[in-house]
Structure formats: structure tokens, C-alpha cells
C-alpha positions as CSV (number, residue, x, y, z in Angstrom):
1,X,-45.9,98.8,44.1
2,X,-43.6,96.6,41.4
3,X,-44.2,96.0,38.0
4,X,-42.2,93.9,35.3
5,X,-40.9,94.8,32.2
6,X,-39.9,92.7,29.5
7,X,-36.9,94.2,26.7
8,X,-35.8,92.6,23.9
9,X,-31.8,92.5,24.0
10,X,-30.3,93.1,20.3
11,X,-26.4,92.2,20.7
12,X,-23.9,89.8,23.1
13,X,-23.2,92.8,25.4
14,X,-25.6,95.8,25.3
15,X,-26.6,98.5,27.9
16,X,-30.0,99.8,27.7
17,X,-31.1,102.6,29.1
18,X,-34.2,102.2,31.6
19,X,-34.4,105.2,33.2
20,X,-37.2,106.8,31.7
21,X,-39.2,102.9,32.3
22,X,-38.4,103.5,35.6
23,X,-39.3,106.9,36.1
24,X,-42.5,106.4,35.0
25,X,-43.4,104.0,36.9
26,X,-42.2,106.4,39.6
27,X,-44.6,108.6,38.2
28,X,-47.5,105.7,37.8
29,X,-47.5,105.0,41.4
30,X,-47.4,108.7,42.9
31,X,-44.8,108.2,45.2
32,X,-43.2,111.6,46.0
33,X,-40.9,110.7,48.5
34,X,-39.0,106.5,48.7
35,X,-36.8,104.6,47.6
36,X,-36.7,102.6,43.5
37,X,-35.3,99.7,43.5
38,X,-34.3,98.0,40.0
39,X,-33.8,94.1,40.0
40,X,-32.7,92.1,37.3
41,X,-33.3,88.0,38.0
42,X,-31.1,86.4,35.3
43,X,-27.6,85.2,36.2
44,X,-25.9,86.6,32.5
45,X,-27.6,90.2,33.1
46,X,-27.3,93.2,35.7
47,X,-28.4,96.7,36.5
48,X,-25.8,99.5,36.9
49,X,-26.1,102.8,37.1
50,X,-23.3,104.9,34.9
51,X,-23.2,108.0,32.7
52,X,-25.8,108.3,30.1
53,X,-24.7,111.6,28.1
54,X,-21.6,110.2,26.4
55,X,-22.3,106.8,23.9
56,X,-18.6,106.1,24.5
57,X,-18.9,105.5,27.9
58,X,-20.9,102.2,27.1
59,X,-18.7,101.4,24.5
60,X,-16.0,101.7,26.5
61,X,-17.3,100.0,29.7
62,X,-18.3,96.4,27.3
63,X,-14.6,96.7,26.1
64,X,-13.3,97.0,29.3
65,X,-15.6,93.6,30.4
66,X,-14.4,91.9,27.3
67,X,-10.1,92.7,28.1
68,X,-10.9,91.2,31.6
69,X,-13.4,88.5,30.9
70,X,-12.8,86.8,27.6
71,X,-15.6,85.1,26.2
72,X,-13.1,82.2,25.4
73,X,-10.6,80.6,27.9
74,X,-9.4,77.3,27.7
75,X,-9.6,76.9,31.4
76,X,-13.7,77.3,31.2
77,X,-15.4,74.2,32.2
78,X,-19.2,75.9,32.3
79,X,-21.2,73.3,29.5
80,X,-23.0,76.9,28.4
81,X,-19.7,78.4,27.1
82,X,-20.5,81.6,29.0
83,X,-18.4,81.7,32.1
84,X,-17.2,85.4,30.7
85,X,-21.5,86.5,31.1
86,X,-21.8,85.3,34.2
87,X,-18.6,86.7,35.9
88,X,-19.5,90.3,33.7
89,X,-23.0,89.9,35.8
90,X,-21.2,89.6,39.2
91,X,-19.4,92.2,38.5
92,X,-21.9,94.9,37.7
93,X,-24.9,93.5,40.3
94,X,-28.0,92.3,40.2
95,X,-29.8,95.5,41.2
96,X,-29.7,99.1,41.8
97,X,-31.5,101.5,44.4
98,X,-32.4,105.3,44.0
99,X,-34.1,107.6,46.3
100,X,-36.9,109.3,45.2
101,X,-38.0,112.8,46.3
102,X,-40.2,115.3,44.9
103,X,-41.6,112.3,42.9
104,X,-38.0,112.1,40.8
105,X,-35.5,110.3,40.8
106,X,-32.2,111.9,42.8
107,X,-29.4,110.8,40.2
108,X,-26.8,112.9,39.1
109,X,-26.1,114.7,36.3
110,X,-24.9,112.4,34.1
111,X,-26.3,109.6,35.4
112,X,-28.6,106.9,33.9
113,X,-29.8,103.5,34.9
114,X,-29.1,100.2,32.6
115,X,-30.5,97.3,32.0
116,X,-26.8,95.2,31.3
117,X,-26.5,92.7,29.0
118,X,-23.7,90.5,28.4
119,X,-25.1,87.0,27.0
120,X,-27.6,88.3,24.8
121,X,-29.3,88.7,22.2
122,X,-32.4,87.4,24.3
123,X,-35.6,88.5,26.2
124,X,-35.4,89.6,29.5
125,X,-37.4,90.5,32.0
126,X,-36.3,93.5,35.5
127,X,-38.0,94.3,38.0
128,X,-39.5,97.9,39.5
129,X,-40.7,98.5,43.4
130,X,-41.3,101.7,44.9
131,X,-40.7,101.7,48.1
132,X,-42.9,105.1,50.1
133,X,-41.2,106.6,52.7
């Protein structure tokens, strides 16, 4: 099974938290025991998977991106002006995989799954498969 979403980014560099999306889809399809995976097709965007319970952790993360890929550099050549997007995208991944078992997701703790922006505000689409097995 996959299914598309479509989000609405509000800001330049924004993680949004698609966990629940996901695990409702896990949910939707009835799959008990597999494998998620979470695929984001834009070359300015990723998927990650990072700590969800503390706000500053996001915060922190986009400020990191920002000290170590500027969003202006003289050097640039890219016509788009967004060289800093695309090497922020590289850097966190296109996609992410979870197992599933007992029809849940098996993440940690803390952890959450993201949608990353970092070229926004735009609308985007990711991708869902559930994968049985």
C-alpha cells in the first residue's frame, strides 16, 4: 500500500511532524508486522527522524543547518539562489524507514518523524508504503 500526502510548508526551514500521518496510514492498511517507508521527492526537502518532545531540538537543528550552509555565499553559482536548500536536503535524506510490529511503529522514545523543509514556504507532497512482512 502507499498513499500521498500533500502539507502546506509555512516558513524557509520548518520541520513538521508526520508521525501521526504515518501512523495512520499504518493503521488504514492493517499491517501488523513490515516495514514504513517515508519518501520525500523534492530536491530542497527531506525526511529525518529526530526527537519530538523538546521544541528546541528543531530549533536548534535549523540553526545548526543555517551556521553550516548559509543561504548566501558569494561562491554560489545555482540561478535559484538556493544552493544552502539543496545541500540542507542532502544532508538530512530523502527518506526514512521504520519497522512496524504489533501494527505500530517501533521508534524510540523520543523519537518522531519530519517532514524537513528548508526552501519553503511551499506545497509539498511525501510519500507512505507499507511494506507486510
Amino acid at each position: 500500500m502507499i498513499k500521498q500526502w500533500t502539507i502546506q510548508t509555512t516558513k524557509r526551514d520548518e520541520f513538521v511532524d508526520i508521525t501521526s500521518l504515518v501512523q495512520s496510514f499504518i493503521t488504514e492498511s492493517g499491517v501488523q508486522e513490515g516495514v514504513v517507508v517515508v519518501y520525500c521527492p523534492h530536491t530542497t526537502a527531506g525526511i529525518t527522524i529526530n526527537e519530538n518532545a523538546d521544541p528546541d531540538v528543531k530549533r536548534d537543528m535549523i540553526r545548526r543547518f543555517d551556521e553550516l550552509y548559509p543561504w548566501y555565499h558569494s561562491l554560489d553559482r545555482h540561478s535559484e539562489g538556493n544552493t544552502a536548500a539543496h545541500m540542507k536536503a542532502s544532508t538530512v535524506g530523502s527518506s526514512a524507514h521504520v519497522i512496524v510490529t504489533k501494527g505500530q511503529l517501533l521508534l524510540g522514545t523520543w523519537q518522531g518523524i519530519y517532514f524537513c523543509e528548508f526552501d519553503g514556504p511551499r506545497t509539498r507532497t511525501f510519500y507512505v508504503k507499507v511494506i507486510e512482512g
